[in-house]
C-alpha positions as CSV (number, residue, x, y, z in Angstrom):
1,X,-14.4,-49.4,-45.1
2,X,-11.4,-51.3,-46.4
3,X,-10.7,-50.6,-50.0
4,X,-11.1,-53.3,-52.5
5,X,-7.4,-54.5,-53.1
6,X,-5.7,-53.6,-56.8
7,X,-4.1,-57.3,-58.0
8,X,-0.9,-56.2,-58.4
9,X,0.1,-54.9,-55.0
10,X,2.9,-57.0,-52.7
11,X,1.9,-58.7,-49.6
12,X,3.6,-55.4,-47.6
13,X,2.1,-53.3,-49.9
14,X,-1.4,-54.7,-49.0
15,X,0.0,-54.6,-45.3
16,X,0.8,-51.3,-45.3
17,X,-2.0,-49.7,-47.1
18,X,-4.8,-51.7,-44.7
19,X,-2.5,-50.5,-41.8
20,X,-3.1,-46.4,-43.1
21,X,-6.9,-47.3,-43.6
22,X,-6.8,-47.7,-40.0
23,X,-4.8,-45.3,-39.2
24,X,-7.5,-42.6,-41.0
25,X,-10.1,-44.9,-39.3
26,X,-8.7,-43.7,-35.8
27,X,-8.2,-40.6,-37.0
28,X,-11.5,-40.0,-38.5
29,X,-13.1,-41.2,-34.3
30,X,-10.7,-39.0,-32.6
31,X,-12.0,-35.7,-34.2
32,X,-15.6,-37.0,-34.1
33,X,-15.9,-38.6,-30.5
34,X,-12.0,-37.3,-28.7
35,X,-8.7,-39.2,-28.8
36,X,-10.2,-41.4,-26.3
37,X,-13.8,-41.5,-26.8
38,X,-13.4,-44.4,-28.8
39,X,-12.2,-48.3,-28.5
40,X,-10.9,-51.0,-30.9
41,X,-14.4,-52.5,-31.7
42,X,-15.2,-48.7,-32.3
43,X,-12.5,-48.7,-35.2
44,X,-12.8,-52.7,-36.1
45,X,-16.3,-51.6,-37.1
46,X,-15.1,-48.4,-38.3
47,X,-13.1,-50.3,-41.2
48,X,-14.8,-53.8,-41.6
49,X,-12.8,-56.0,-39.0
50,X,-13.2,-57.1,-35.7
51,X,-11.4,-55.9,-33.0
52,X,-9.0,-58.9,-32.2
53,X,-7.9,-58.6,-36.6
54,X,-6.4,-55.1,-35.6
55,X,-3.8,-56.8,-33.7
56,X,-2.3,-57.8,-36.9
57,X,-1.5,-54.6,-38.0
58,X,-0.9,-52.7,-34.4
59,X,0.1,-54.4,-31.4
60,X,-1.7,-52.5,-29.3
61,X,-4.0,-48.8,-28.8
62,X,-0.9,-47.0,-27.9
63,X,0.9,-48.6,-31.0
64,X,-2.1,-47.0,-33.2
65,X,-1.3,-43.9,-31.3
66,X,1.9,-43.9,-31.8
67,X,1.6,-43.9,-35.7
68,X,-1.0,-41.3,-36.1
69,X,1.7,-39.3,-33.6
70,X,4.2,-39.8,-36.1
71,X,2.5,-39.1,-39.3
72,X,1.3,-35.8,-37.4
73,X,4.8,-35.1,-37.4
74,X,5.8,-35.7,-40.9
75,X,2.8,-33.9,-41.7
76,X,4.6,-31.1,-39.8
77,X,7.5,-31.3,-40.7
78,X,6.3,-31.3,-44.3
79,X,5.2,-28.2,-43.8
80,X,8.4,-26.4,-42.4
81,X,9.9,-27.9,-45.7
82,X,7.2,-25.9,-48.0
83,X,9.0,-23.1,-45.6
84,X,12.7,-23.3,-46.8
85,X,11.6,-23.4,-50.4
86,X,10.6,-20.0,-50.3
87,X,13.0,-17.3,-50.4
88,X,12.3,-15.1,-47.4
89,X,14.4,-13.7,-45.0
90,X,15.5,-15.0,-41.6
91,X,13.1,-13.1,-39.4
92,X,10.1,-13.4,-42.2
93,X,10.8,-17.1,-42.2
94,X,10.2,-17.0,-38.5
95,X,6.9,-14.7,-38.7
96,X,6.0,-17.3,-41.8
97,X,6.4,-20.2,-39.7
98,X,4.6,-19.2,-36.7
99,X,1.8,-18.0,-38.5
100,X,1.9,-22.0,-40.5
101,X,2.3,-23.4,-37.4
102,X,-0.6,-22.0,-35.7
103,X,-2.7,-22.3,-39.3
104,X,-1.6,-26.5,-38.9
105,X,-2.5,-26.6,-35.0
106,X,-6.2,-25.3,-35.3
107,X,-7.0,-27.3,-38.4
108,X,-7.4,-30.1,-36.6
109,X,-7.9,-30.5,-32.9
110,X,-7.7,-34.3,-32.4
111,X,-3.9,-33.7,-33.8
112,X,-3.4,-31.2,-31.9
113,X,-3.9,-32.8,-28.4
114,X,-2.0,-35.9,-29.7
115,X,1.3,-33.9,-30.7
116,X,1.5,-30.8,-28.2
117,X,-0.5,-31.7,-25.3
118,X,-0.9,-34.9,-22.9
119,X,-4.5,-36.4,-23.2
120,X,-3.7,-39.8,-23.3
121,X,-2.1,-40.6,-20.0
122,X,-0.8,-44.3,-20.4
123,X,0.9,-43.3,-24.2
124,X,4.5,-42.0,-24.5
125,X,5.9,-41.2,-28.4
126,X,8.5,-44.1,-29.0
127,X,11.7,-43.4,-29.9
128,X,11.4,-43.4,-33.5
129,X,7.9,-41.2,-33.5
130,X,10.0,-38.8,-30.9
131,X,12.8,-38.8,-33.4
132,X,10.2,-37.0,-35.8
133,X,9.6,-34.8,-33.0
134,X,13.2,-33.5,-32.5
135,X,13.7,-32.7,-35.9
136,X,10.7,-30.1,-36.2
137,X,12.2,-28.6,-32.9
138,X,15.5,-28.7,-34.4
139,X,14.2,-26.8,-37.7
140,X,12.8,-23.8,-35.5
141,X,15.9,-23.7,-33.2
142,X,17.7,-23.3,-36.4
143,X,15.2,-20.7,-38.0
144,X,15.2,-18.7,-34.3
145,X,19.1,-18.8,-34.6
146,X,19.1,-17.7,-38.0
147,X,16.9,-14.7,-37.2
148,X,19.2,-13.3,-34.2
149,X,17.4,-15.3,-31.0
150,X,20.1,-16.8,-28.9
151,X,18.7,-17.5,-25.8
152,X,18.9,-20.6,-25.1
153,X,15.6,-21.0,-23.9
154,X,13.7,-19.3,-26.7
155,X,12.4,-22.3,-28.4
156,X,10.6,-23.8,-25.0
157,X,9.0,-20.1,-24.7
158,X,8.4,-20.2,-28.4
159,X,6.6,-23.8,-28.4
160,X,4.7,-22.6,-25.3
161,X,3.2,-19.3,-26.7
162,X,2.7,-20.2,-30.2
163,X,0.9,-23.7,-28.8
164,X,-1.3,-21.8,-26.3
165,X,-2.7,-19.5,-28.9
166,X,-3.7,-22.5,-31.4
167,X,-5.2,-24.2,-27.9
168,X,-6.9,-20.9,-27.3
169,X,-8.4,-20.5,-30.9
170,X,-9.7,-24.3,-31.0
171,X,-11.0,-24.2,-26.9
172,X,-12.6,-20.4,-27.1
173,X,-13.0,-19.5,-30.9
174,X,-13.2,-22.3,-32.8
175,X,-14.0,-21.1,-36.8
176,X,-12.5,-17.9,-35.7
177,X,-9.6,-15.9,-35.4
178,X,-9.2,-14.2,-32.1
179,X,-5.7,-15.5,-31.3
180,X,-4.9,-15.9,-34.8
181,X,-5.0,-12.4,-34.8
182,X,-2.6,-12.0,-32.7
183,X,0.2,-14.4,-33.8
184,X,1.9,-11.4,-35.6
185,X,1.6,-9.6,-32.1
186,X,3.2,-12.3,-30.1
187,X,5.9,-13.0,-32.8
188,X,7.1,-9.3,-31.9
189,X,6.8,-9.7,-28.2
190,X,8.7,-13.0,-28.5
191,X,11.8,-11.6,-31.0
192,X,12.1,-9.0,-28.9
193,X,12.0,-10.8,-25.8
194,X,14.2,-13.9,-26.7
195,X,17.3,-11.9,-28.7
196,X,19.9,-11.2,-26.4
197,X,22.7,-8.6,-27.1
């Protein structure tokens, strides 16, 4: 439901904070019923509106979409941040940050369909959610370079094998940790296989 309103807040800040109730709405229907198990009266009732009053706040389902893709990205990239912080080397950076990765795609599966794979045929990231995107890509392509992997197509073989475990886990194993057991594993095969002399 839509929380009761402190006095104080701006007209945008009142905007803004209904528009993340509905975002966690949406979010909240996607891991119980599937990113598209569930429509606009779905969430109106979710959060205490009708359907047409969501319009206000997102122009349309794919706008929605778009902003839960986004925040799934600066949820992301937040956690590649927590990574720098520390004070590991190059290659355990990389081994630290596949093993997050993975840790971040399992947790939850309705995010993980919405970033890394395409279950929504008719949406497409905007520009400014893709942006978000390209800057966690750019952040391993740096952290691959820093540990010796030059091959220039590295970080499409590391985005496929590191995303097909976490699909793995959540299709096959979900609460479990058969291909989380082997991130390590694949992290060896995939240094050694990407580094060229």
């Amino acid at each position: 439901m839509k929380p009761a309103e402190p006095s104080n807040l701006t007209r945008d800040q009142r905007r803004e904070r209904t528009r993340q109730v509905i975002v966690d709405a949406a979010w909240q229907l996607s891991r119980e019923r599937g990113l598209t198990g569930w429509g606009l009266r779905d969430l109106g009732a979710q959060v205490g509106m009708r359907a047409p009053s969501l319009y206000v706040y997102f122009a349309s389902k794919n706008a929605l979409y778009d902003e839960m893709y986004a925040q799934g990205y600066r949820e992301l990239r937040a956690v590649y941040e927590s990574l720098r912080t520390g004070d590991l080397g190059a290659e355990a950076q990389v081994r630290t940050g596949a093993r997050m990765f993975f840790q971040f795609a399992v947790a939850d599966s309705a995010r993980l369909q919405l970033l890394f794979l395409r279950v929504i045929p008719s949406f497409v990231p905007s520009a400014t959610s893709y942006a978000l995107a390209s800057e966690v890509l750019a952040e391993l392509s740096q952290s691959l370079r820093a540990a010796g992997v030059i091959d220039p197509a590295a970080l499409d073989i590391w985005t496929a094998m590191l995303t097909g475990l976490a699909t793995q886990q959540v299709s096959n194993d979900p609460g479990g940790s058969r291909w989380a057991d082997v991130v390590d594993r694949t992290v060896d095969i995939l240094l050694a296989g990407t580094r060229l002399a």
